[in-house]
C-alpha positions in Angstrom: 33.4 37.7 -52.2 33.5 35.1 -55.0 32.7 32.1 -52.3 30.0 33.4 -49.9 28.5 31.1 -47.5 26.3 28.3 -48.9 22.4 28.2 -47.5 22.0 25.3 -45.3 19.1 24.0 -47.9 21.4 23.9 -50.4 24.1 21.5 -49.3 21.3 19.5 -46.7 22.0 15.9 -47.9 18.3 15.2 -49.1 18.7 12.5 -51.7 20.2 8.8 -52.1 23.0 8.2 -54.1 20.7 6.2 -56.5 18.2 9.2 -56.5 20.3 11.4 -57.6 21.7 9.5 -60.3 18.0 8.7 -61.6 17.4 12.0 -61.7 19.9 13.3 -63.2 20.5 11.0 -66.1 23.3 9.8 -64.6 24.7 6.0 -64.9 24.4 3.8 -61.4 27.2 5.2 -59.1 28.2 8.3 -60.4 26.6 10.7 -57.1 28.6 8.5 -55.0 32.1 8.3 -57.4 31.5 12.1 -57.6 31.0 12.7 -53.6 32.7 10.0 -52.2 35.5 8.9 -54.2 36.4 6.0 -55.7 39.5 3.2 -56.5 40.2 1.1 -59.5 42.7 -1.4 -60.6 45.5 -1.1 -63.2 48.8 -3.0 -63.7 47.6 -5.0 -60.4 47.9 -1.8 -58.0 45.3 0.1 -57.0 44.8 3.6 -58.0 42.6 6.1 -55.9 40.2 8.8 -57.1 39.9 11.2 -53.7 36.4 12.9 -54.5 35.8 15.8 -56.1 32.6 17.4 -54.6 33.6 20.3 -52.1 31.9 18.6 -49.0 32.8 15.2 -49.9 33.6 12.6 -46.8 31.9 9.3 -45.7 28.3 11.0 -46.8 25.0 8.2 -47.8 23.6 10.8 -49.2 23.6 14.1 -51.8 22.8 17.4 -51.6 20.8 19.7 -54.3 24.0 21.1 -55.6 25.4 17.9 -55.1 22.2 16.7 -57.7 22.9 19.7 -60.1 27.0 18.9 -60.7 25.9 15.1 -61.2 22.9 16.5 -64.0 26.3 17.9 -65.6 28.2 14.9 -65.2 25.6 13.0 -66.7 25.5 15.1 -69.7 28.8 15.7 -70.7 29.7 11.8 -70.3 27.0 11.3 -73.2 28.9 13.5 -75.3 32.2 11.6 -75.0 33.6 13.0 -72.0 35.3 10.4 -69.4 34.5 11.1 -65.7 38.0 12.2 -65.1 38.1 14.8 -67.5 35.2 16.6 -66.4 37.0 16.0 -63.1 40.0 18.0 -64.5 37.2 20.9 -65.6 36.0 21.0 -62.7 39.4 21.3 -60.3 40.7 23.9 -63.1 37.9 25.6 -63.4 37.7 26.5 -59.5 41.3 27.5 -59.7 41.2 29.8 -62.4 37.8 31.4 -61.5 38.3 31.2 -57.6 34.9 29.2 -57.3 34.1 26.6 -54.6 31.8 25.1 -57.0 31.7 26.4 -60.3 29.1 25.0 -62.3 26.7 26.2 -59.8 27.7 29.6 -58.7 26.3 32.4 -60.8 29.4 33.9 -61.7 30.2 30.5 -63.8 27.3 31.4 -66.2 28.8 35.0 -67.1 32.6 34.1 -67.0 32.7 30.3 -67.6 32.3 30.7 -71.6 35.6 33.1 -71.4 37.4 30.1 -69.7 36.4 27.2 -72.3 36.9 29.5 -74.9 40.0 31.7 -74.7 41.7 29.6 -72.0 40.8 26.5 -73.2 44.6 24.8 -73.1 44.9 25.6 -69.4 41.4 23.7 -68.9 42.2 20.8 -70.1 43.9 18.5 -72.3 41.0 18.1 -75.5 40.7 19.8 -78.8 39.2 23.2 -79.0 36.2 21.7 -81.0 35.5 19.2 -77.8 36.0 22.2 -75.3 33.2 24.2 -77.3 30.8 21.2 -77.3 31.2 20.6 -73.7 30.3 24.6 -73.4 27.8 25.5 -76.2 25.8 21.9 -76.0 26.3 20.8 -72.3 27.4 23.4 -69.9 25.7 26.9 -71.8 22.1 25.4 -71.9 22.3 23.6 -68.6 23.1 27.2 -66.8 20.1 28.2 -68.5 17.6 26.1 -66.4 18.8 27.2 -63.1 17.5 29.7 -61.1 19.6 31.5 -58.6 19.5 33.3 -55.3 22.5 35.2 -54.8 25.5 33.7 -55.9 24.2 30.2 -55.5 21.8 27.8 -58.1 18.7 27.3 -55.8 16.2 25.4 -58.5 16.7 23.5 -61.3 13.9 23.1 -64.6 14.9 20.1 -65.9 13.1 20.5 -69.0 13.3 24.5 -69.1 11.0 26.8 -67.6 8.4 26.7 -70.0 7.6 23.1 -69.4 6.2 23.9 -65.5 8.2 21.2 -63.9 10.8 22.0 -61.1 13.2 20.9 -58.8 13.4 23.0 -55.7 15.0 21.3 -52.5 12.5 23.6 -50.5 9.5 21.8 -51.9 8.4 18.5 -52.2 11.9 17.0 -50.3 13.3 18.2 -53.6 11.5 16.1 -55.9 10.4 17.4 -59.3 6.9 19.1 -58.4 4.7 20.9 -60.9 5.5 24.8 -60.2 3.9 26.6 -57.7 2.0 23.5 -56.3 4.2 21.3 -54.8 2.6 18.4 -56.3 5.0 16.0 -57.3 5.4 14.6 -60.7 6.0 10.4 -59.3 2.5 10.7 -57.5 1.1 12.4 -61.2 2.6 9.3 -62.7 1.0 6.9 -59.7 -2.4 7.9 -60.5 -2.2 7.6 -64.0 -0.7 3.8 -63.9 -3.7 3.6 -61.3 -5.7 4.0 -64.8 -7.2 7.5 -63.7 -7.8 10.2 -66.2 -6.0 13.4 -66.6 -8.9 15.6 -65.7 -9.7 13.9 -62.8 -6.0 13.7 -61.7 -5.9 17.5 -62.4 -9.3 18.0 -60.6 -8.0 16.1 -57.5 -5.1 18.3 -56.8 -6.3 21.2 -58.1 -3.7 21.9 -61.3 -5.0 22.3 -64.8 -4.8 18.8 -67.2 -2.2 20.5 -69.0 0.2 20.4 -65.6 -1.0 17.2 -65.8 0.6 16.4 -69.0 3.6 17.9 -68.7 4.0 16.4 -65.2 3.4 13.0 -67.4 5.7 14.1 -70.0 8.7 14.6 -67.6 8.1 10.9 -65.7 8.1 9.5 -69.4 11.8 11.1 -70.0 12.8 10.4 -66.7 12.2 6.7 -67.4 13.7 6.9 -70.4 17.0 8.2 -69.6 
């Protein structure tokens, strides 16, 4: 079955609206545009977005794959893409793949570059050479830090895997954590504002100072974005 049932840990709403916009790169709002809805004015009338996300409603909060479509959102809108176009992806893409939530079923990373590319006019209305940046500089290296269970993405490495940093929404109350400790990267970044030393950092909660680092080294993008 191309839509099997979603793990409750996966769709738990865990994060704020602004948390998951901080974390994903994402401009103020854009969880809750995405989740919610939204409305705008044009020509003095008012023009309704309905949401987009699968279990959107009157929600305060997201969900991990709520998080992960946002981290997409994020990316592609730096690239030139409007929030209503990747809307239009997004509703297109789940009709012509059958997908509840395509950009994070697993099925999307095998089948999803056949869609941009050879039915590209039926995704959207942009030029081919737009379709294959949203694909081979947005969508085809995102897919590429998820991990999966079954059909369904169930972490995220927001800097790849080799960089130890992950968010899992089973650890940490889905934080970014260093790998395999559950030590989160905000309390790495705590102590070191606190004026502590890597090595005692690492020493305290027992990860090596080059955890350390990169747990540094992500809060320092993060901040950035």
């Amino acid at each position: 079955m191309p839509n099997s049932a979603v793990p409750d840990h996966l769709v738990r709403p865990i994060y704020s609206f602004s948390e998951a916009d901080s974390l994903a790169g994402a401009t103020r709002g854009t969880a809750s545009r995405w989740i919610r809805g939204y409305h705008y004015t044009r020509d003095s009338k008012r023009v309704d977005q309905p949401p987009v996300s699968v279990v959107a409603g009157d929600l305060a909060a997201a969900s991990f794959l709520d998080l992960l479509e946002v981290v997409v959102i994020a990316r592609m809108k730096r690239v030139g893409f409007s929030l209503g176009q990747v809307r239009q992806i997004v509703i297109n893409c789940r009709q012509l793949l059958d997908l509840q939530r395509p950009l994070v079923q697993a099925r999307f990373k095998t089948d999803g570059q056949q869609i941009f590319v050879e039915q590209g006019d039926k995704l959207i209305e942009v030029g081919r050479r737009k379709r294959m940046t949203a694909w081979s500089e947005i969508l085809a290296p995102f897919l590429q830090e998820l991990d999966y269970a079954g059909e369904w993405a169930d972490r995220w490495w927001p800097l790849g895997r080799e960089n130890l940093i992950v968010v899992d929404p089973e650890y940490g109350f889905g934080q970014p954590v260093i790998e395999g400790t559950g030590v989160r990267t905000e309390m790495i970044l705590e102590r070191v504002r606190a004026g502590e030393l890597p090595a005692e950092i690492a020493e305290d909660f027992n990860v090596t100072p080059t955890e350390v680092h990169r747990a540094i080294q992500y809060e320092a993008i993060r901040q950035a974005a």
